[in-house]
Structures are given as C-alpha cells and as structure tokens.
C-alpha positions in Angstrom: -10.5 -98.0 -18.8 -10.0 -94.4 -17.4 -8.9 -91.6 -20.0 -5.2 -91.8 -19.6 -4.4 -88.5 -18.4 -2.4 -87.3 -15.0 -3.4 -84.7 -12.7 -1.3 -82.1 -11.8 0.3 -81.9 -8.4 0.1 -78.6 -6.9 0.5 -79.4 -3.4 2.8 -81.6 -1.5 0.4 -84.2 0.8 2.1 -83.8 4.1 0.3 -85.3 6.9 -3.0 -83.5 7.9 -2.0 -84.1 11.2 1.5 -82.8 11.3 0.2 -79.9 9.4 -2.9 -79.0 12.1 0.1 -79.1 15.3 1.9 -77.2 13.1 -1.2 -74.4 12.5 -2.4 -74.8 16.0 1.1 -73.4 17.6 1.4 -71.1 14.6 -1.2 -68.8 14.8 -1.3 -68.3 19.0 2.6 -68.0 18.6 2.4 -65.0 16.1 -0.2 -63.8 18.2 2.0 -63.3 21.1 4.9 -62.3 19.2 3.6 -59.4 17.5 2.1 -58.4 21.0 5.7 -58.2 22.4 7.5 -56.7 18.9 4.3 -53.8 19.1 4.6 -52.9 22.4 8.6 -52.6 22.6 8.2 -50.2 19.6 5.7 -48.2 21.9 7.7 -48.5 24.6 5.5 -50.2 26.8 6.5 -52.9 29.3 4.9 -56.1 27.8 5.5 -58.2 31.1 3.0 -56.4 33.1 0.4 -58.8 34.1 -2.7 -57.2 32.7 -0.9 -57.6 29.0 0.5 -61.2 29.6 -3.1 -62.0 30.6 -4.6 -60.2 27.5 -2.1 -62.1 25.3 -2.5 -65.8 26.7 -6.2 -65.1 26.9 -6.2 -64.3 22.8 -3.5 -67.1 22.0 -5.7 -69.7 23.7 -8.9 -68.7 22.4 -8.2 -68.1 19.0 -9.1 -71.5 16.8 -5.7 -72.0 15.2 -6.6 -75.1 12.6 -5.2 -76.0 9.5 -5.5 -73.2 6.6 -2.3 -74.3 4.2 -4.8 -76.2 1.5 -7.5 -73.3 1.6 -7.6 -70.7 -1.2 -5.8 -67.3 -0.3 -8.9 -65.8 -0.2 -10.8 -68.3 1.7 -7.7 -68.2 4.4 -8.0 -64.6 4.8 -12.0 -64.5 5.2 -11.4 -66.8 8.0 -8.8 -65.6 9.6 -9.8 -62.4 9.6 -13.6 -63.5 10.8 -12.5 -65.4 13.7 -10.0 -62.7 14.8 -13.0 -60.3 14.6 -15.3 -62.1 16.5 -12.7 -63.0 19.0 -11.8 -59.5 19.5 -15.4 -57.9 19.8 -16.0 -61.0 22.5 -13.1 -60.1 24.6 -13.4 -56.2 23.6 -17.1 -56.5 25.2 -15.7 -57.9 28.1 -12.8 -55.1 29.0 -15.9 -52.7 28.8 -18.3 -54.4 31.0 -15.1 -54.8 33.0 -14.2 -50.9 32.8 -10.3 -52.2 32.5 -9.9 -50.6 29.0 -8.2 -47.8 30.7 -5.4 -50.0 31.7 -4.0 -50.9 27.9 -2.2 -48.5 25.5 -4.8 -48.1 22.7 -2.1 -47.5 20.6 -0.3 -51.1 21.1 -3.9 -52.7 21.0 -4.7 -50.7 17.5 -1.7 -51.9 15.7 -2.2 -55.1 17.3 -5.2 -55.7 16.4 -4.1 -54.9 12.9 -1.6 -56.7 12.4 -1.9 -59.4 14.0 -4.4 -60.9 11.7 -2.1 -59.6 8.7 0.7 -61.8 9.9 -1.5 -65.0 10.2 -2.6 -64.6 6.8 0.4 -64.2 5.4 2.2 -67.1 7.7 -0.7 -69.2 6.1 0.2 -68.1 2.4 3.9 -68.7 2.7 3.0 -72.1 3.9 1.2 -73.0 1.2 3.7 -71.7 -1.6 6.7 -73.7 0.5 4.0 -76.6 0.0 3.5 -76.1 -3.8 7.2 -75.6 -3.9 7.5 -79.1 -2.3 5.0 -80.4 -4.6 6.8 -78.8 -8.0 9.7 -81.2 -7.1 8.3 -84.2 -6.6 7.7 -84.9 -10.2 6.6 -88.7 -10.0 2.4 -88.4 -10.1 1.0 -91.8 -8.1 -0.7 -94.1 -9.7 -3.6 -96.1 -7.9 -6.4 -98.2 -8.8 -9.8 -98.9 -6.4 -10.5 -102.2 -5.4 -14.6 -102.3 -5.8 -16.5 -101.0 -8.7 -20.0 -100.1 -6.8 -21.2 -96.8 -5.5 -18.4 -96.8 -3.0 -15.6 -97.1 -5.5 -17.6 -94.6 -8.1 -17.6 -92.2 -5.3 -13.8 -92.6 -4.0 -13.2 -92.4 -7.6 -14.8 -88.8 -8.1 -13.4 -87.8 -4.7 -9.4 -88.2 -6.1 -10.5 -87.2 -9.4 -11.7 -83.8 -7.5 -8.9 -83.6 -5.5 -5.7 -82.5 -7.5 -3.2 -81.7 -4.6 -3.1 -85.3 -4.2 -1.5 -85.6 -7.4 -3.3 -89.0 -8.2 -3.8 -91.1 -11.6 -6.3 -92.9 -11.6 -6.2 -96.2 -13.6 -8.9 -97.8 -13.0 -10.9 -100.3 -10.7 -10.5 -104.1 -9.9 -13.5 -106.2 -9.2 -14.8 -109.5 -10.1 -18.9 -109.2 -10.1 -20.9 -109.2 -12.7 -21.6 -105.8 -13.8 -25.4 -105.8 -13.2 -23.8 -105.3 -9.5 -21.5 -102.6 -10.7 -21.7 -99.1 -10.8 -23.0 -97.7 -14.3 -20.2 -95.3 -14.4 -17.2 -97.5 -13.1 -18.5 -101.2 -14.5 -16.6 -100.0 -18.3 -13.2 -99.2 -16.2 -12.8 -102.8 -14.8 -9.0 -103.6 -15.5 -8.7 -106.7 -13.4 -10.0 -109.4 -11.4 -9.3 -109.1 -7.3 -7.1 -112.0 -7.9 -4.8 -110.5 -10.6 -4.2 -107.1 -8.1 -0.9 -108.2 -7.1 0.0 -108.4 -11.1 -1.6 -105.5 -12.0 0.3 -103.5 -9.0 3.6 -105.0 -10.5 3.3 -104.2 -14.0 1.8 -100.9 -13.8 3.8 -99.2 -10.8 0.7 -98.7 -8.4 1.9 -96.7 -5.6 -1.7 -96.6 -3.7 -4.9 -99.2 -3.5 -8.2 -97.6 -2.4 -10.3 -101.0 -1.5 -14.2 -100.1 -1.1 -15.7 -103.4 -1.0 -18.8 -103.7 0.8 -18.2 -104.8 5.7 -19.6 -108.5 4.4 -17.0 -108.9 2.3 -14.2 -109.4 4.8 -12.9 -112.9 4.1 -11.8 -111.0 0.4 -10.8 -107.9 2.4 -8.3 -110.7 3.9 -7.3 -112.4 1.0 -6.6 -109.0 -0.7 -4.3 -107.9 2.4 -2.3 -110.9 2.0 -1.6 -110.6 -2.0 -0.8 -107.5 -1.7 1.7 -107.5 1.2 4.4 -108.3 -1.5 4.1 -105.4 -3.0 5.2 -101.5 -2.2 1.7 -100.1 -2.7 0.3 -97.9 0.2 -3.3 -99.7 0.9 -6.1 -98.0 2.0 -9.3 -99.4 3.5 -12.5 -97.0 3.0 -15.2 -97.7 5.2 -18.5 -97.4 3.6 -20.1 -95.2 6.2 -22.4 -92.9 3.8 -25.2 -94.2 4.8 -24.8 -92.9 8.1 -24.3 -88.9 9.4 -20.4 -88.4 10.0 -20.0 -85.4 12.2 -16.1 -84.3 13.0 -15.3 -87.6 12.0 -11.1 -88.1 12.5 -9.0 -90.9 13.1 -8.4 -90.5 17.2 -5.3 -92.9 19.5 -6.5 -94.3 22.4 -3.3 -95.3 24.4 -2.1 -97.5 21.4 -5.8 -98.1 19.8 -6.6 -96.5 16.6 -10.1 -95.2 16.7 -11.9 -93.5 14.1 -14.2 -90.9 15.4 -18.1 -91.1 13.4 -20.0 -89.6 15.3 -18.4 -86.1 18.0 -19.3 -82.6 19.0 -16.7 -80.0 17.5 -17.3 -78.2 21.2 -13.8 -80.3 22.6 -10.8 -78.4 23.7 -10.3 -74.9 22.5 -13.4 -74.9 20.6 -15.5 -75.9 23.8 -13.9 -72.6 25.7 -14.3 -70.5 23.0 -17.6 -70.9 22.0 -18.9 -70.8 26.3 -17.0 -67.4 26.4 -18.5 -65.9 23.4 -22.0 -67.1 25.1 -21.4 -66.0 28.5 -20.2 -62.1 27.3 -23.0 -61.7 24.3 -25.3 -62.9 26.7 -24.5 -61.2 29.7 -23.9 -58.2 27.4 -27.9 -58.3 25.5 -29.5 -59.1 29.1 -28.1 -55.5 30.3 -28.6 -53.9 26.9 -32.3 -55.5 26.5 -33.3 -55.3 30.6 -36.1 -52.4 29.7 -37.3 -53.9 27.3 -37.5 -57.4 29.0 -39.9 -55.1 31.8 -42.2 -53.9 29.3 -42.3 -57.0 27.2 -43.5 -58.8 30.9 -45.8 -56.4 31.4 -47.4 -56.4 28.1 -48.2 -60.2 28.5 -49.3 -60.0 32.5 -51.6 -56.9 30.5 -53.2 -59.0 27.8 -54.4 -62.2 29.5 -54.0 -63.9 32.6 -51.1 -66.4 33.3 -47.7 -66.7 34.4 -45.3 -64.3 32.4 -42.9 -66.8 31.7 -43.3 -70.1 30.1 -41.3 -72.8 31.0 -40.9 -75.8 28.7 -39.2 -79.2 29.2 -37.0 -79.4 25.8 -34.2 -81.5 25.2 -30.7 -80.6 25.4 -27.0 -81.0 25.1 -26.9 -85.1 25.1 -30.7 -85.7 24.9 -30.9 -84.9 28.1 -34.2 -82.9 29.4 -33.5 -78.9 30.3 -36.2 -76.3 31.2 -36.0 -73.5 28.6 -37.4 -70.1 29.5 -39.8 -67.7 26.8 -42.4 -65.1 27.1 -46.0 -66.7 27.8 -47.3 -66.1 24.3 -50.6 -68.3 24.1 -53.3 -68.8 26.7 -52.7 -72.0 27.1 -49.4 -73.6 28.7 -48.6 -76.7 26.5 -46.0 -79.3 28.3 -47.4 -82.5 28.2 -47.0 -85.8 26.0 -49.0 -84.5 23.1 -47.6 -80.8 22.4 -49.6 -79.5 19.1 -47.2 -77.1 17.1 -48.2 -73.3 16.7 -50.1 -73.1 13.2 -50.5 -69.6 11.7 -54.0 -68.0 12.9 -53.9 -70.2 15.9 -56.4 -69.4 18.6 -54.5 -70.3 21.1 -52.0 -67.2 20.8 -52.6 -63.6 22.3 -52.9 -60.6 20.3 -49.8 -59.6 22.2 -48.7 -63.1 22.0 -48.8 -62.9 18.2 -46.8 -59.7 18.6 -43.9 -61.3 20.3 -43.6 -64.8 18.3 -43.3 -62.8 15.1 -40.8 -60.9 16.0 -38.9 -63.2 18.1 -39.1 -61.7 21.2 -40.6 -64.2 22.7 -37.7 -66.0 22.9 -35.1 -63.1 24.6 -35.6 -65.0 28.3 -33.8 -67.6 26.9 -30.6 -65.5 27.2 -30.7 -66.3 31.0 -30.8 -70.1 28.9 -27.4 -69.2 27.7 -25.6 -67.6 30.8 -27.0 -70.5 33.0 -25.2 -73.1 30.3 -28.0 -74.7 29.2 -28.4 -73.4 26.0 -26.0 -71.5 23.7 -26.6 -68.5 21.2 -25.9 -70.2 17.8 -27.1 -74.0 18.0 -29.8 -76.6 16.9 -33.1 -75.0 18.0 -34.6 -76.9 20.9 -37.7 -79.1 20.2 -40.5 -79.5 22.9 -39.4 -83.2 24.2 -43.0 -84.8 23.0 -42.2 -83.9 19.2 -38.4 -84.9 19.8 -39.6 -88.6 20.9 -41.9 -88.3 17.5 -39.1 -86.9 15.0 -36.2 -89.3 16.4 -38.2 -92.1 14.8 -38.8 -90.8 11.8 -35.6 -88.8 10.4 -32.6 -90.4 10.6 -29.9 -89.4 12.7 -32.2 -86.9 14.2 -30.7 -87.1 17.6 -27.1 -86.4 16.3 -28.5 -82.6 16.9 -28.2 -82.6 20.0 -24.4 -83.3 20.1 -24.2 -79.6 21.1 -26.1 -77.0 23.4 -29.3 -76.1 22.0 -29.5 -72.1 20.6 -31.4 -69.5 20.4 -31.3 -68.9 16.8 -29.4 -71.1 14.7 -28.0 -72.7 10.8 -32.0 -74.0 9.8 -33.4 -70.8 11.0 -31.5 -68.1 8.6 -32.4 -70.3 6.0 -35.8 -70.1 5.6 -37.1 -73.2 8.2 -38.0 -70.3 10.9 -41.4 -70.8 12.1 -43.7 -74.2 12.1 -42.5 -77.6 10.2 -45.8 -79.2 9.7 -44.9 -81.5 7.3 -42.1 -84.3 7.9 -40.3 -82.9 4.8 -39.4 -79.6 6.7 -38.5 -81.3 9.3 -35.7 -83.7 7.6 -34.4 -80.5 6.1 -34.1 -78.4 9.5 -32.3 -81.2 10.9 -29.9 -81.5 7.1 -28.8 -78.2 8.2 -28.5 -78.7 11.8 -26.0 -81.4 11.2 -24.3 -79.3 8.4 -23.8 -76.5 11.2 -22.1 -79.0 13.2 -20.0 -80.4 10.7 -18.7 -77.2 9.6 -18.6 -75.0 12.7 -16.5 -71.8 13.1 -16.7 -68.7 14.9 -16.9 -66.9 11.8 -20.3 -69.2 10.7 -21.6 -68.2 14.3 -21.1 -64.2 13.6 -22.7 -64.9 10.1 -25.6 -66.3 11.6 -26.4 -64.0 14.3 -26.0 -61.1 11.7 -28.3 -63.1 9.6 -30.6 -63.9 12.6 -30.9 -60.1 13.0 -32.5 -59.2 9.7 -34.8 -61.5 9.8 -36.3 -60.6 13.3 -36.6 -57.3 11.2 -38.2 -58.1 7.8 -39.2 -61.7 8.3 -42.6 -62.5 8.6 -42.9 -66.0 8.5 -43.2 -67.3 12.2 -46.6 -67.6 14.3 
C-alpha cells in the first residue's frame, strides 16, 4: 500500500475553465482602466478616438490566460514579457505610422508602467484569495486509481506532483496478475475491480482515476455501474501518451463534448496577435535591411551565374505546398523529388554562397515570406517538400509541425539543431522541439527566441 501520508492543500481547485474567463476579462479590463484613471490624472480627454483605439487595440491583443496557479515570479516574468513584446509591436507601428505625436507621452509612460504592475499584482491577490479558499477547506480527498500499469503509475506520480489538488492517494485497484502490472504500483494493489464499490464505502473515496487500457471497455462499463451508488467523482483518463498532444482541452460542440488532441494554439486572440507581431517586425527589418538586401543580390549575381533568388516548393501551414523565397546560394537550383541536403564543404555552394548560409542571410528574402502570410518569424523551419514526404514516414507525428506557419528561425534552431540533420536521430529531435514550441507557445518564448536567434547569426558557426 501507499505510505499513509496526506498532501497539503495549498490551493483551492476551482474550475480551470472558470478561472481562464475569469483571467481573459481581467487583464484587458485593467488594461483599459488604468488607461482611463492615468489620463484623468493628466488631464487628458481619454474619449478621443486615437486613445479609445490605442486602448481596445492593447486589450484585445494582449494574451490574458490563466496565471493564478503560477509562481509569483513565474507570473511576473510573463506578464511582464508579453506586455513588452506587445508594446514594442505596437510602439513599431505608431513610428512607421509617424502618429506618436498624437499621444501624451506622459500618459503612455505611466501606462506603460503600470499597467503591467497592476496585472501582476491582480494575479497575486488571486492566488492568495485561492490559498485562502484552500486553508478552509480542511477535508484532504481521498482517491484510489483504477489500473495498476504504466497509465495508473503515471496518473499516480502526476497527483503525487501536484499538491494544490490536495489528493491522498490510497492506492490502486486491479485484478491482473502482476507480471502485467507496473513494477512500481503492482505492491499498492488494495482491491480487486469488483470490491471498488466496498472499498469506496469503507474508506471515504471522494475521486476514482480509472486508467485501464481502450480494449477494456466492457470493465470500463461494469465499473460505471458499481460505482454509480456511490458519491465518488469518477474520472476516465484516456491513455493517449503514445501519441503527440498539442493544446489538447476538452472543447463543446453545440451540446457534444469533444476533447481536443491534436490543435494549433494560433485560434482567436492568439491567431491576431502573433500575424500583427509578423506583419510590423517584418515590415519593420524589410525597411531596416533594404541596402543590405541590394548588395547581398548583387554579391550573388557577382559570383556566379543564376537567378538571385531561389525559389523552393516547401511545405506549409496544413501540409500544404508554399513557395519560400532565399538568396541563390549554390550553383545549382535543387527542387525536384530527390533534394540532397547541404553537407559542410559541399561543392555545390559559392564562395559567396558559403558566406551567406553561415551567417543566415541567406534566408532575409523570406521576410517578404512573412508579410505575404506564408510564413511567420518564430515557427517550425520549413523542409524542402521531397525530405518532408521522406521524414513523415519515419518520425512520428512529424506532420503535427506543420499545425502552424512555417518560420524563419524557430524553438530547434536556438538549440543547437541549426544547420544539416543528416542522421534520422537529429531529425526526431528538431521535430521533439518543434512540437514542444507548439505546446508551450507565448509571445514571451517568441521574443526569447528571436533574441536567441540573433546571437547565433553572430557567433554560431555551425550551418553550411
């Protein structure tokens, strides 16, 4: 059986999804309120158009989500990241604009300021009214896990790991032998499936966790039904780890619960705020970069003949085929079935050539990528479509990368998988990270890895 000990409940488990409405009108609410407090203490007139356009503009953009159950500091590194980003986005955009002159830069100082201040501390107070909650509640929940295989081991170490649920956990119920068992859960067997109902009773089991294996619905069933006559709260967890879950989230379609395995975070407010950070970076480098882009061009017309540009058929958002622009960098112009990857000494690359793909400039005509939609800055980097039809069959959920817009630099790249792959292992981990980009996407991750992205154009060396 499991050590008898209880874990501490430090935070009351309101519903995730009552908590996430309650961030997502929050944060875009305080937004606009300390707008209209600042500029009343300026003396400014907040109902002018140009302000009640600024202020909708930040409140809609900025990614209010749930922060209540993150560490104080972890809160404030990402509230104060996103707030950044989304401020140098929009603050690029008044300049290119030339409508700076229009705002009181005292109001948008001490906006800017603040503003972030008062999320931070809206998200603190929440979470101390929700460890407040948690301090009265002094009845810790019992629950035991139906299914003692890897499953159950790893539910097991998940509610162990997760003390603001306030869980004891008793122990598992299964009836295989224990050659089928987990190693680690097979000694903490307290039942058989058909003594739950007892053991429920007896032991005041407030929640079931049941992790058998999908081919064991008929018991699934039968387990339903005995425990019906109880009060515990059941819980059915699918065993979907051998599979890549990306925003995974339990969706209602008109009535129909649907749990989401498989769906780009780019929906909604995310979508918009991740094409308006591409459209003014980009449109912002391309004016910065333009004299540069005309020597660059007529470096490669200089060094051997051929087209400046090369034009690639890669594949895109959905799988489907796009045409992605870069600096001709070999002397020959590789888009067919068979596309051999760049080695290092390769004879097919310029002098000049070489020049550009180690320093990454090669790829700056893929900014017009970006503003044109096809790509975006931060993303999956875009494989030529003859090693994509390789790759998808043999790496597992290789395609899932392509749930979003291609980028021009992107999660694999910063961390050391810049350059050529030529070995299947490489591969499997540039696609590991590709997924975890998407599973963990923020603006602040995307600032992160352009900064990242920057250095090592500077003092990396390891691309041909």
């Amino acid at each position: 059986m499991f050590e008898d000990r209880s874990y501490k409940r430090t935070f009351y488990s309101a519903p995730q999804s009552v908590r996430s409405l309650i961030a997502a009108f929050l944060e875009p609410s305080l937004i606009v309120l300390s707008f209209v407090v600042i500029s009343n203490l300026f003396a400014e007139p907040w109902l002018r158009s140009d302000y009640v356009l600024c202020m909708l503009v930040f409140a809609l953009t900025f990614p209010g989500r749930d922060r209540f159950l993150d560490h104080p500091v972890s809160a404030f590194l990402d509230v104060f990241s996103s707030w950044a980003v989304l401020m140098l986005i929009l603050g690029m955009f008044a300049f290119a604009t030339s409508s700076l002159h229009y705002f009181d830069w005292s109001v948008l100082l001490w906006w800017a300021g603040l503003t972030p201040v008062l999320q931070w501390l809206a998200v603190v107070t929440g979470r101390l009214l929700l460890r407040r909650q948690a301090q009265r509640e002094r009845d810790v929940r019992k629950a035991v896990i139906v299914g003692a295989g890897p499953l159950g081991h790893k539910v097991a170490k998940a509610l162990g790991d997760d003390a603001m649920r306030g869980i004891e956990l008793l122990g598992y119920v299964d009836d295989r032998q224990p050659d089928r068992l987990s190693p680690d859960a097979a000694p903490r067997v307290l039942a058989r499936l058909d003594e739950l109902a007892t053991l429920i009773r007896k032991n005041n089991v407030r929640e079931v966790y049941i992790t058998l294996p999908l081919g064991s619905q008929p018991r699934i069933v039968s387990l339903l039904e005995q425990v019906q006559g109880t009060t515990a709260s059941i819980f059915y967890v699918p065993d979907v780890f051998g599979i890549s879950i990306i925003q995974g989230r339990l969706q209602d379609v008109n009535g129909v619960p649907v749990v989401g395995i498989c769906e780009t975070p780019f929906t909604g407010t995310n979508a918009l705020v991740k094409r308006l950070s591409d459209i003014a970076l980009s449109s912002l480098i391309l004016v910065a970069i333009s004299p540069v882009l005309l020597l660059i061009a007529l470096g490669v017309k200089l060094s051997s003949p051929g087209p400046v540009i090369f034009k690639q058929m890669r594949n895109g958002l959905d799988g489907d085929e796009i045409k992605v622009y870069k600096f001709r960098s070999m002397r020959t112009l590789d888009n067919g079935p068979v596309i051999k990857q760049a080695t290092k000494d390769d004879p097919r690359i310029t002098p000049f050539g070489a020049f550009l793909r180690r320093t990454s400039l090669d790829e700056l005509p893929q900014f017009i990528n970006v503003l044109q939609g096809r790509m975006s800055i931060v993303g999956p980097r875009p494989h030529a479509v003859a090693h994509n039809e390789e790759y998808r069959q043999l790496i597992k959920a290789y395609m899932v990368r392509h749930k979003v817009k291609p980028g021009i630099t992107g999660w694999a790249q910063v961390n050391g998988l810049r350059g050529e792959t030529d070995t299947i292992e490489k591969m499997k981990a540039r696609v590991e990270y590709d997924l975890e980009y998407l599973r963990n996407w923020s603006l602040g991750l995307d600032l992160q890895i352009i900064i990242r992205t920057v250095k090592l154009v500077l003092f990396d060396r390891n691309a041909y």
